[in-house]
Every structure is written in C-alpha cells, then in structure tokens.
C-alpha positions as CSV (number, residue, x, y, z in Angstrom):
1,X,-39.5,-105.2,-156.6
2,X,-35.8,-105.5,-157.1
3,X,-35.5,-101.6,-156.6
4,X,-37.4,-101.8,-153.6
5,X,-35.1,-104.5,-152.1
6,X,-32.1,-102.2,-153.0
7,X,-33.5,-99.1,-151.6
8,X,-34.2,-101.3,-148.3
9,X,-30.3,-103.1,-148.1
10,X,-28.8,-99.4,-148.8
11,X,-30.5,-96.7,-146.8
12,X,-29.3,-98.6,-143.0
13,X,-25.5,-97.7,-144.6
14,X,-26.7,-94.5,-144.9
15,X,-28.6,-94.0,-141.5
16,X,-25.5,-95.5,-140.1
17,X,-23.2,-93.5,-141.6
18,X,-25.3,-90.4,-140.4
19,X,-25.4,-91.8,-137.1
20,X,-21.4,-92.5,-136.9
21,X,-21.3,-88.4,-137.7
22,X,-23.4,-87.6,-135.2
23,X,-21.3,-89.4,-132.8
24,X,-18.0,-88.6,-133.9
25,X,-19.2,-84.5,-133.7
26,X,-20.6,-85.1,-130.3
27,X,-17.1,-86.9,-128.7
28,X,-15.4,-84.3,-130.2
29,X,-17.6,-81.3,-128.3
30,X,-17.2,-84.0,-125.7
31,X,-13.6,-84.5,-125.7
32,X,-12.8,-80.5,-126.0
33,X,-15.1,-79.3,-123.3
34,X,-13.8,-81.7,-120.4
35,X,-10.1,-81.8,-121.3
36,X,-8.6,-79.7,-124.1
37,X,-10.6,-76.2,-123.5
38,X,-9.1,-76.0,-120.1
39,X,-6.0,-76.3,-121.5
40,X,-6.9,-73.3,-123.6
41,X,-7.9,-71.6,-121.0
42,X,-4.5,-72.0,-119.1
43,X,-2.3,-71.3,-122.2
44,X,-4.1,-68.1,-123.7
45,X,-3.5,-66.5,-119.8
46,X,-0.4,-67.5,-120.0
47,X,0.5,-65.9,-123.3
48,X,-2.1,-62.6,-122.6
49,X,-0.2,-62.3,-119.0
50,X,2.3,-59.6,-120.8
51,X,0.1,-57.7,-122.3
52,X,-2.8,-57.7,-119.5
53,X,-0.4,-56.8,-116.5
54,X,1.2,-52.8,-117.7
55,X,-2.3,-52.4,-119.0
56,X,-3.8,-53.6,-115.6
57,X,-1.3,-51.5,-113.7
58,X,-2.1,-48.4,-116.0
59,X,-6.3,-49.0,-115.1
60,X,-5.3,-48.9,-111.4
61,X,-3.7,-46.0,-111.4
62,X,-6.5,-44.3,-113.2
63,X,-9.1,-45.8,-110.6
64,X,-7.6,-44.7,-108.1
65,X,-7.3,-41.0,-109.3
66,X,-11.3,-41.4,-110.5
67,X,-12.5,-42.1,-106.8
68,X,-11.8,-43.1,-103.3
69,X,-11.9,-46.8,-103.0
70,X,-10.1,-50.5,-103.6
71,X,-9.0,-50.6,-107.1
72,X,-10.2,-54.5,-107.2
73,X,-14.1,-55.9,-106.4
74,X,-15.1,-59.2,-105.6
75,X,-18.5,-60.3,-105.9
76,X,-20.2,-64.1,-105.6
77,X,-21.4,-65.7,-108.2
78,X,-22.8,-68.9,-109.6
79,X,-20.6,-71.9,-111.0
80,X,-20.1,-74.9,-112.7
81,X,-22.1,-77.4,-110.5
82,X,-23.7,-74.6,-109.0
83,X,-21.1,-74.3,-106.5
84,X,-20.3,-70.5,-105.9
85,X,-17.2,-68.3,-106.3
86,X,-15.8,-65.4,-105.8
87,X,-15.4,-62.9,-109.1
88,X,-12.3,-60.6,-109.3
89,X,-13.0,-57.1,-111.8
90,X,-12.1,-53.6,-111.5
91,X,-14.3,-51.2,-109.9
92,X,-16.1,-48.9,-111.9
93,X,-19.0,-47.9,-108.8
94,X,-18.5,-45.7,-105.6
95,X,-17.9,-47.4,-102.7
96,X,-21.5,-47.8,-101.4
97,X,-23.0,-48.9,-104.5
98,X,-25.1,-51.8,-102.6
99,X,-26.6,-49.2,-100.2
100,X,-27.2,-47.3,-103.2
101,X,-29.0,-49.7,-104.9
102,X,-31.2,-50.6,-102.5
103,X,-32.0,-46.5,-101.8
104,X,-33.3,-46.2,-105.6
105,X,-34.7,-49.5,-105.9
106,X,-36.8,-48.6,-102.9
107,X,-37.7,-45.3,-104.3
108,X,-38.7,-45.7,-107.5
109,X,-41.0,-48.8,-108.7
110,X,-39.9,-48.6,-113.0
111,X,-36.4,-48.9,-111.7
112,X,-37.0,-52.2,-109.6
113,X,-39.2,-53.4,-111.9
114,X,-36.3,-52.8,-114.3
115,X,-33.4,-53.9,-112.3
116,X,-35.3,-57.0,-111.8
117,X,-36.6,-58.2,-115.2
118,X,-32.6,-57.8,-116.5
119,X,-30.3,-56.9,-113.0
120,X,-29.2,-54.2,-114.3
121,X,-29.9,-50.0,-114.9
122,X,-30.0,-48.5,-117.4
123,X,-27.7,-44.8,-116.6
124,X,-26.7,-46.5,-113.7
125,X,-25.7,-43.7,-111.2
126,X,-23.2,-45.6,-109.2
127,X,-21.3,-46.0,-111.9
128,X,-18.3,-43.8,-111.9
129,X,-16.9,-41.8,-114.5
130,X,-14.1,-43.9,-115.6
131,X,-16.5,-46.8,-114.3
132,X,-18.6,-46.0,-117.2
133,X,-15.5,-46.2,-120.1
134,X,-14.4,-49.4,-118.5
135,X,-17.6,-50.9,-118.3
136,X,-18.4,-50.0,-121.8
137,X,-15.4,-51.5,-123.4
138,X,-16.0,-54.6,-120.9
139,X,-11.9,-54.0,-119.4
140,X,-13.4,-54.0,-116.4
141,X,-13.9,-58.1,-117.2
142,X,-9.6,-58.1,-116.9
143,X,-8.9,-59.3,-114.0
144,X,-11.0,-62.7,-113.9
145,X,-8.3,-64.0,-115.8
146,X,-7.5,-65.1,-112.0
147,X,-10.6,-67.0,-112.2
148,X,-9.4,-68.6,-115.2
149,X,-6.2,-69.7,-113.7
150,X,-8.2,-71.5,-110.7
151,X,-9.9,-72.6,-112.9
152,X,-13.2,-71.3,-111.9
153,X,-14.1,-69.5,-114.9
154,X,-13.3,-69.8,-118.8
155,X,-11.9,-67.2,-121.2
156,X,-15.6,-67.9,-123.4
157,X,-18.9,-69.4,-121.7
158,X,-22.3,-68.3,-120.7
159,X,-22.3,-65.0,-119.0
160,X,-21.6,-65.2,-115.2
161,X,-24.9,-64.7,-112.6
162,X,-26.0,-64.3,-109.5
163,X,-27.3,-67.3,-107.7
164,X,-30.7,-66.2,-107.6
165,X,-30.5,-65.3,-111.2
166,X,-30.9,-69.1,-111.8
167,X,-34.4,-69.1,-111.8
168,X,-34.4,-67.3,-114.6
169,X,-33.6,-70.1,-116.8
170,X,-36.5,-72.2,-115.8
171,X,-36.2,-75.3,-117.8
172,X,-32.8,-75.1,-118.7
173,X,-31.0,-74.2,-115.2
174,X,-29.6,-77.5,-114.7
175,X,-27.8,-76.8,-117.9
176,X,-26.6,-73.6,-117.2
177,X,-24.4,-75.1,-114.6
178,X,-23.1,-78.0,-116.7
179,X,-20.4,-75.4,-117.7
180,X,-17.9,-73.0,-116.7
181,X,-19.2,-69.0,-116.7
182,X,-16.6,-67.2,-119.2
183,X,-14.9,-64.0,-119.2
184,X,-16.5,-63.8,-123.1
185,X,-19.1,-64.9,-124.7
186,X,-22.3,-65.1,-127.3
187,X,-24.4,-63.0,-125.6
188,X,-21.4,-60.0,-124.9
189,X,-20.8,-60.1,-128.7
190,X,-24.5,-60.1,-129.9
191,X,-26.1,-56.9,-128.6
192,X,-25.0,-57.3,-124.5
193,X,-27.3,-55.2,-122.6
194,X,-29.7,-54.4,-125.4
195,X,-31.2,-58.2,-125.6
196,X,-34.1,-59.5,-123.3
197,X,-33.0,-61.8,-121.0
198,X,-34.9,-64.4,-122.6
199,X,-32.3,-64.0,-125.9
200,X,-29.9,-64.2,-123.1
201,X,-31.0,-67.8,-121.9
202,X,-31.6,-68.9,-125.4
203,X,-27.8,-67.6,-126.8
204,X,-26.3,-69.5,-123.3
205,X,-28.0,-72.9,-124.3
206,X,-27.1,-72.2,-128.4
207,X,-23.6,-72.3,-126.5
208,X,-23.7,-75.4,-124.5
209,X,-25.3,-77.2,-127.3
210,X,-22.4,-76.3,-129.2
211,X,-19.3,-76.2,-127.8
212,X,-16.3,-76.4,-129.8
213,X,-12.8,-75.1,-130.0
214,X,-14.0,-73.0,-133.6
215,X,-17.2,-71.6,-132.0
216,X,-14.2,-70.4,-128.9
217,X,-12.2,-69.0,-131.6
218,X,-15.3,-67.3,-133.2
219,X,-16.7,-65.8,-130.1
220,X,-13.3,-64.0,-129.0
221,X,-12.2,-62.7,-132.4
222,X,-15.6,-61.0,-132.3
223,X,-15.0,-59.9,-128.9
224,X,-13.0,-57.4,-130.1
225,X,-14.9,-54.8,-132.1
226,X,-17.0,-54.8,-128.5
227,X,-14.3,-54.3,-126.7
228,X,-13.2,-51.3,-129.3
229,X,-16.7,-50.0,-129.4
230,X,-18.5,-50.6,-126.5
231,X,-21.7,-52.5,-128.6
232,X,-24.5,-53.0,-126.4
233,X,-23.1,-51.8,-123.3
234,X,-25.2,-49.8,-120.6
C-alpha cells in the first residue's frame, strides 16, 4: 500500500516534467520560426551576396549565348497566408515554353496525365541546353534570394507551388501556408523529382512539424551534394 501511494505522489512530477519539455521544445520552434529564422534569412543573403553576384553574372552571360530570350523569369506562386507572389529564377526554357506546353499536353494523353499527377516532364523538351545543367544542379533556384530579402520566401521551407497545386495537399493545405516556401528544402535533398508527390506532402508537413534552427542547418549542408550532383533532378 505504501508503494502504491509513492508511485501515485511521484509519477504527476514526472508527467509534469514531460509536459514542461514539451512546452519548452515547442516555444522554442515557436520562437525561431516567427522571429529569429527571418533573421537568418536576412544575414545568410547578406553574407552569400559576394559569392552569388560574379557567379550570377557569369550564368547570364552564358544564357544569353544558349538562346534568345530574358536572362531572368518570373512566375506566380503560392505563399505564406496563401497570398501570391512573384518568383525570380533563371531561365533554363525557350521563350514559348507555355504555348509549348499546352501543344504537348494537348497532344499526347501519358504526358498530361504525367504533367498533372507531379507538374512536371520528365525529358522536358523546352528545357534548353544549358537549361538542363542549371536545372539539374538547382542554380537556376539563385536568384530568389530576392524573394528572401522581401521577405517572401526563405533560404529552407516546403518547396514553392502553384496555386492550384494546393489541392494537392488535401487535409493539410491550411498548413502548407502557415509558412514561408524556401529556396531549399527536405524534399530537394531527399530524392527531388524522383518522389510521388504524396512523399512530397508528407516531407513538407515532417517540416512544419519541426522547425528548428538545427533541422535549417541540416537541410542546407545537405543541399550541397545536390547541388554538386544533380540527385533527383529531371
């Protein structure tokens, strides 16, 4: 009986203690997601900045030598809040790569079936030839360090999408836009193109569940053998 009693007094310290974890771990996530990882954000553009501008200015010169066209893209895309945006990269597609699309989309029935279970194609012929070496190392991501600056975007989040892509999230949508899109992030360093987009969804929410300044750090120090090797690119 008096064992019992014991057991009974200690294990609320214990739960407690649990508990108290819990909380602390979560206002930490907390406090780095709403204040301190924007002020990553801002400080590693600010450092990168010397490195990414001669190498920027070297990629437009070759872009320009690849194929007709603006060296720079902007395309819309889905934010935090679901309010849209306007997403800077480098051009790696001929110039009428939208009337292009919808040409092969209308002409063959695998490839719209394809392009619409993943929004993407696989050998995409748009895709120019230095289009294809940028895309596969991900440089062509560069420039939305402008995005980062306006603070639109984040060096590592859930992939960016199109507004209609939403729906694919079902359940977890309202999620999705709880956060910043990032120039990075899990699903670019575990297997890019090559997952379903279901592993896609699941690898977003993994991130927004766990947010933290070491899960950041993780992410882009394995962005790099990606970037070296073109893993999982199309």
């Amino acid at each position: 009986m008096p064992t019992d009693l014991r057991e009974s007094h200690d294990s609320p310290s214990v739960l407690e203690r649990r508990l108290d974890a819990g909380k602390s771990g979560a206002r930490e996530r907390w406090s780095y997601r709403n204040t301190f990882k924007c002020c990553v954000d801002i400080v590693l553009t600010v450092l990168s900045l010397p490195v990414i501008l001669p190498f920027a200015a070297v990629v437009c010169l070759l872009i320009k030598l690849d194929s007709r066209g603006p060296v720079l893209i902007k395309v819309k895309r889905l934010g935090k809040d679901q309010t849209s945006f306007y997403k800077y990269k480098f051009r790696t597609m001929v110039p009428e790569a939208e009337r292009m699309l919808q040409e092969l989309l209308n002409a063959n029935e695998e490839l719209r079936e394809e392009y619409l279970n993943t929004y993407k194609i696989k050998d995409d012929p748009r895709v120019t030839r230095f289009g294809r070496w940028l895309r596969r190392t991900s440089l062509d991501e560069l420039p939305q360090v402008v995005n980062v600056l306006r603070g639109e975007m984040s060096w590592v989040g859930p992939r960016d999408i199109l507004d209609t892509e939403l729906a694919m999230y079902g359940e977890f949508a309202l999620k999705f836009v709880t956060v910043k899109p990032g120039i990075t992030g899990l699903w670019q360093v575990s297997g890019r193109s090559c997952l379903p987009y279901s592993e896609r969804v699941r690898l977003d929410m993994f991130y927004i569940d766990n947010i933290s300044l070491f899960l950041d750090l993780r992410i882009m120090f394995r962005t790099i053998p990606v970037v070296l090797f073109g893993n999982g690119a199309i």
